[in-house]
N, CA, C and O of each residue as an XYZ file, in Angstrom:
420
protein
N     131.406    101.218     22.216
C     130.547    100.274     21.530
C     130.937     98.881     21.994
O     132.109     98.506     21.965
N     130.042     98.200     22.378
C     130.028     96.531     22.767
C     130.055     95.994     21.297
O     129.944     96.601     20.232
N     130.232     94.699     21.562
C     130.181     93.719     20.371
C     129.178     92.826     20.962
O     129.065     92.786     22.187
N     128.238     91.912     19.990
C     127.562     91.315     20.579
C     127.694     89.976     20.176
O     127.181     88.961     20.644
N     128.483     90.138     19.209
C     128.576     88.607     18.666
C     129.382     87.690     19.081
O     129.259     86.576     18.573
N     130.535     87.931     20.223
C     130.695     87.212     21.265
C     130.318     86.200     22.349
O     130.900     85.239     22.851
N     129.016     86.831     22.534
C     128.078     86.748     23.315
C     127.265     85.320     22.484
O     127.173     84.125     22.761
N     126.787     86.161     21.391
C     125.901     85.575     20.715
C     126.341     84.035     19.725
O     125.598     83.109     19.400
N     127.863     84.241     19.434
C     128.688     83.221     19.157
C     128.681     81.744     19.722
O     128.580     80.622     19.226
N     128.865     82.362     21.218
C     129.476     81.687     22.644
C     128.156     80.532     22.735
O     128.325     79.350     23.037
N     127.000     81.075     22.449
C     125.511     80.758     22.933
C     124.849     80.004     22.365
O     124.117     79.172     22.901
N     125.007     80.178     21.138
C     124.703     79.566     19.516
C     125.405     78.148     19.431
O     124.873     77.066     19.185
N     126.696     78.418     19.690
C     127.475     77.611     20.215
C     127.028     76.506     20.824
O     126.987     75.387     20.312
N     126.745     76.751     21.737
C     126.387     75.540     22.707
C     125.121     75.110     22.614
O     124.913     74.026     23.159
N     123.826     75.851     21.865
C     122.813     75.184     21.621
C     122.595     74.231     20.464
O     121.744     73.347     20.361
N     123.526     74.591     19.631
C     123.970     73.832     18.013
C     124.358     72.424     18.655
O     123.850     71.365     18.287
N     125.347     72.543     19.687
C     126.139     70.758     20.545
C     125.298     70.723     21.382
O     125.753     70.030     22.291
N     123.931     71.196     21.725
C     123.291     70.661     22.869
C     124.128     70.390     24.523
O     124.002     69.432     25.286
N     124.879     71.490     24.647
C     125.557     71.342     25.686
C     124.546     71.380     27.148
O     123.425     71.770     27.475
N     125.243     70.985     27.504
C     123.933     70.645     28.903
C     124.129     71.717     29.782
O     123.074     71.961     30.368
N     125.164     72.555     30.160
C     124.829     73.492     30.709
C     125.199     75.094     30.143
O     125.072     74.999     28.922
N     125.418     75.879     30.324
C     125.264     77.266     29.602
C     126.910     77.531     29.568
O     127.600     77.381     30.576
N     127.603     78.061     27.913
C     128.521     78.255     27.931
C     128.886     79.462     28.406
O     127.965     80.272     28.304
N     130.264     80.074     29.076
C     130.702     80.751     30.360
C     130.839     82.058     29.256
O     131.216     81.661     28.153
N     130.698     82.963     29.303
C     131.266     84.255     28.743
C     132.341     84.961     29.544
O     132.360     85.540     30.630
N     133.463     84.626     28.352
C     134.954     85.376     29.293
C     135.246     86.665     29.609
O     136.115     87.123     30.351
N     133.979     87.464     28.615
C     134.447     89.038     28.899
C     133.743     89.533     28.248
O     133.246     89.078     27.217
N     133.544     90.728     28.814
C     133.004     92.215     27.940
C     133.860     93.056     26.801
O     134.884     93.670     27.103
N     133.345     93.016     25.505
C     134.536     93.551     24.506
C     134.142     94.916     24.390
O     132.974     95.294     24.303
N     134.982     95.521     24.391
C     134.255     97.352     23.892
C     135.426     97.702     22.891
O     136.642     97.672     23.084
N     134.795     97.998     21.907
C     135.867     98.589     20.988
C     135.691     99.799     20.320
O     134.572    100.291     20.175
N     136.680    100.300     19.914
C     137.105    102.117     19.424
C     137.481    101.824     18.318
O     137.687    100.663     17.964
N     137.663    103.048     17.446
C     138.367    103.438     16.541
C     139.306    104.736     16.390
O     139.024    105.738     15.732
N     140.456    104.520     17.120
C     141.943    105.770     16.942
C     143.320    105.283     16.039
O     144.346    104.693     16.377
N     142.889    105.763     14.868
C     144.324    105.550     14.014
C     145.344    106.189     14.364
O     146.450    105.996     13.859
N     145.109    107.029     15.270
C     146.989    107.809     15.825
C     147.189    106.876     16.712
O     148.385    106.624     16.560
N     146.751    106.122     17.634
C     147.740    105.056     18.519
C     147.091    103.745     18.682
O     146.293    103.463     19.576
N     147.526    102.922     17.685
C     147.648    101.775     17.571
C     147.777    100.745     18.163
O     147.262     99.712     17.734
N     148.497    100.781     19.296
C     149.456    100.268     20.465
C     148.415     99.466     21.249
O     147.323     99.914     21.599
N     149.076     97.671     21.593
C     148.160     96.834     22.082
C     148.254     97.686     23.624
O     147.226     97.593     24.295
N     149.278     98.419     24.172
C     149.387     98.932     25.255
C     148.124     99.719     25.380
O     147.378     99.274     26.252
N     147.729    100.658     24.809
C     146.494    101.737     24.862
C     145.155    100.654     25.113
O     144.243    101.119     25.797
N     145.022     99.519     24.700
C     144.350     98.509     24.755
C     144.251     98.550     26.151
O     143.284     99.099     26.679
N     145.332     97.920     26.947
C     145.604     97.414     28.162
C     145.133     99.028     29.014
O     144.236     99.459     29.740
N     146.211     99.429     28.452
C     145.859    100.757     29.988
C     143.852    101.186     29.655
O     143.068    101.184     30.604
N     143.426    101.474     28.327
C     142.013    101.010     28.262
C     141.229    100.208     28.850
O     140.091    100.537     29.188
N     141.656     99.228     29.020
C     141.111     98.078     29.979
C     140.726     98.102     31.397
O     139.782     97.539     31.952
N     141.911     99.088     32.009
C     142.124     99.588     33.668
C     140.983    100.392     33.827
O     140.022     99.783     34.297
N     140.858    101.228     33.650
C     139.433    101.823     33.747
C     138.169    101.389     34.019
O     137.396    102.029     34.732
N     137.932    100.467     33.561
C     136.217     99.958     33.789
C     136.613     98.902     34.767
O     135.883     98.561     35.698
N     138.031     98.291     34.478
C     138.045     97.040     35.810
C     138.354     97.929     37.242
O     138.458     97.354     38.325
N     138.489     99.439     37.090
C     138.405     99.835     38.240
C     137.506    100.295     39.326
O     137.643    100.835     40.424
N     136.179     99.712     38.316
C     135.239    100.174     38.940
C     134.240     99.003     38.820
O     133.162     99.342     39.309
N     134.222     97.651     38.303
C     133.577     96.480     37.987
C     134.596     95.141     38.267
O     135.825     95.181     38.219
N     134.019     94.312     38.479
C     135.031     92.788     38.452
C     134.751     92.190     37.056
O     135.499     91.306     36.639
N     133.608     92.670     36.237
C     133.894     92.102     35.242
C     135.063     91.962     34.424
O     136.002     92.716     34.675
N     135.168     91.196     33.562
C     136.591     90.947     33.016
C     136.368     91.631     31.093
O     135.721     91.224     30.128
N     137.267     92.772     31.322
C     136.990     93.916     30.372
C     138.107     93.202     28.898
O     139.245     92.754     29.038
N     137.578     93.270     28.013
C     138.635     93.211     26.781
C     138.353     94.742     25.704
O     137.318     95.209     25.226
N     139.661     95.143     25.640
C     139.053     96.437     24.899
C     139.866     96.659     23.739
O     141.052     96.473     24.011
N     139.657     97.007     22.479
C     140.548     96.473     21.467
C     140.331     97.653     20.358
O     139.202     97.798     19.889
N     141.274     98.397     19.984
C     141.261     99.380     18.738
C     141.026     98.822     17.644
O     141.833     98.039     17.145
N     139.690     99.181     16.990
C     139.464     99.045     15.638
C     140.367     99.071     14.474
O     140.256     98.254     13.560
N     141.313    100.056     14.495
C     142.201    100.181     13.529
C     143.414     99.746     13.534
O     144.400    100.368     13.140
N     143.377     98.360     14.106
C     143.977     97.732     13.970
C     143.657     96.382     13.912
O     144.456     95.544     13.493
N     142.281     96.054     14.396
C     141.933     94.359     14.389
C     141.898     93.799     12.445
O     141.788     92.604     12.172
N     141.964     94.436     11.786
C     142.185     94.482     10.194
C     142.916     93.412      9.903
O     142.670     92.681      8.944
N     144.232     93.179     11.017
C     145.793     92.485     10.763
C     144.947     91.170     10.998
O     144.526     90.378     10.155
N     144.777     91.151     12.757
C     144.262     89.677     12.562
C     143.290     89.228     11.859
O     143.152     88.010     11.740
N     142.762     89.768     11.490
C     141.734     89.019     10.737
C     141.415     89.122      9.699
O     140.268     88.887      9.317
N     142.503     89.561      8.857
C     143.609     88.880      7.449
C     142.454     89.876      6.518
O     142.354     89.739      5.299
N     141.610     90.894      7.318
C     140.970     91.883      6.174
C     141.531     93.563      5.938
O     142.386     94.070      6.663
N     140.962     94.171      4.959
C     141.590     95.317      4.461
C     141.445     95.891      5.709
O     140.950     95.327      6.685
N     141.949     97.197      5.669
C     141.901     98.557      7.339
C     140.838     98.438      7.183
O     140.189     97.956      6.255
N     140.434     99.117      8.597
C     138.635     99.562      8.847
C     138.752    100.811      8.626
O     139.844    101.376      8.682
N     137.656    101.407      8.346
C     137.804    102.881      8.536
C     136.848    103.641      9.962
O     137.039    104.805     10.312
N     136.062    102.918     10.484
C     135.883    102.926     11.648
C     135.077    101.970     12.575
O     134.980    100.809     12.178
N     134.555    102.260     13.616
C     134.052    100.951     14.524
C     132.789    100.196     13.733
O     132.704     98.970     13.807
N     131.820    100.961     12.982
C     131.142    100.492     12.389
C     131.332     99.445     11.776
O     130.814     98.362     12.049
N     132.441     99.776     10.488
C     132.585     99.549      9.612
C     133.123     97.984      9.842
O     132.726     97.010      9.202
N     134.141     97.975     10.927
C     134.735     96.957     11.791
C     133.784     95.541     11.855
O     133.883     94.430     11.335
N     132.874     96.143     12.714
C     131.710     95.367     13.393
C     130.726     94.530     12.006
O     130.086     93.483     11.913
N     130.957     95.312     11.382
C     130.464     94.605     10.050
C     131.230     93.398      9.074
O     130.787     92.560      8.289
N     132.758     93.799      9.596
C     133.223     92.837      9.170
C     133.267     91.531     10.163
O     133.185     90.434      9.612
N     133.386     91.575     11.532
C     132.923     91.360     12.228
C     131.649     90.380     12.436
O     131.677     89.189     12.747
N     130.782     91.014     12.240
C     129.415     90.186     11.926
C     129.451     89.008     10.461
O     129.190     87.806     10.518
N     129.773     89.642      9.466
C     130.102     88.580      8.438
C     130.694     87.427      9.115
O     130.149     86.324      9.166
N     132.317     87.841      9.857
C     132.690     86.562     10.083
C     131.732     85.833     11.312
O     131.172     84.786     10.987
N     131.637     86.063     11.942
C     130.710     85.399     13.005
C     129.843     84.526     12.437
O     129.718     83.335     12.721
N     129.053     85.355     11.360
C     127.474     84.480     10.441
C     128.256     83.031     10.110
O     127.720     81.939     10.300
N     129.266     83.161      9.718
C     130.200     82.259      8.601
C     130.417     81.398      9.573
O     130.335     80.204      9.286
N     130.816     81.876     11.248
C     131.336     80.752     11.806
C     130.216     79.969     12.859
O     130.365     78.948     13.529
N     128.999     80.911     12.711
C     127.618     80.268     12.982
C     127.332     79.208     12.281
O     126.997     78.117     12.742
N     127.502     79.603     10.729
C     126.748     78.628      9.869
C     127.600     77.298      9.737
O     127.065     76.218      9.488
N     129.414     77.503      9.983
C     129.839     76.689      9.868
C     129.488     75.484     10.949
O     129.226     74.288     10.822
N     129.627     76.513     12.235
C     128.851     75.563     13.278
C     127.568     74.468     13.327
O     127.231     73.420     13.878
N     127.196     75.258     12.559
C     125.509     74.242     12.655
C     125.748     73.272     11.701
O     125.460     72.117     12.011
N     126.273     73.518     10.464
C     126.450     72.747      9.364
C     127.231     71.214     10.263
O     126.903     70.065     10.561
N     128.285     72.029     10.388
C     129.139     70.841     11.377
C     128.222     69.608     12.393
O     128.361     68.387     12.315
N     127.173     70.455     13.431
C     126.731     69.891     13.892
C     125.757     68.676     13.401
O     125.605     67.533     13.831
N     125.080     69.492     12.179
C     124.054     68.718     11.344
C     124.896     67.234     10.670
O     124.267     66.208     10.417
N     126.363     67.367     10.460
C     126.844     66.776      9.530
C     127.648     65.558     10.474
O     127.946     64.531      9.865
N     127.972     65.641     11.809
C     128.162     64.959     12.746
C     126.594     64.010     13.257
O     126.579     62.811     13.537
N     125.616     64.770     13.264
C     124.529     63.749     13.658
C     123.926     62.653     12.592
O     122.992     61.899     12.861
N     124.475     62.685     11.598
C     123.706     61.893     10.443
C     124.823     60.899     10.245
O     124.715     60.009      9.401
């Protein structure tokens, strides 16, 4: 599963500041959900795989564990994740625009 709100973050982003040219997207995120291995390593060796066959620049990240950083309860799976996920994004959309609106006046 991709994430899209990266993408969509990144984009929003720069049309909120009127940036003059298009902000860069650092990577493709794909994320899982395996509660038996945790390990930012499984991440990494995850990662090798698709960069072995693309130059894109891969980020790949276990669900059942992104919970820690981002100071919310466990997930119980990728879904469930992505939803928390999306909340925060909306929040840091809206904070964005608000910001922007509140800088131009």
């Amino acid at each position: 599963m991709s994430n899209p709100d990266g993408p969509c973050l990144k984009i929003g982003w720069g049309k909120v500041h009127n940036f003059s040219t298009a902000t860069v997207l650092n990577d493709i995120e794909l994320i899982y959900f395996d509660q038996k291995d945790v390990t930012e390593r499984r991440d990494r060796d995850m990662e090798g795989k698709p960069r072995g066959i693309s130059n894109f620049p891969w980020s790949v990240k276990n669900q059942a564990r992104m919970h820690e950083s981002n100071l919310d309860g466990p997930y119980t799976s990728t879904s469930n994740a992505n939803q928390a996920l999306h909340r925060t994004s909306r929040w840091a959309r809206r904070w964005a625009y608000e910001a922007a609106q509140n800088s131009r006046r």
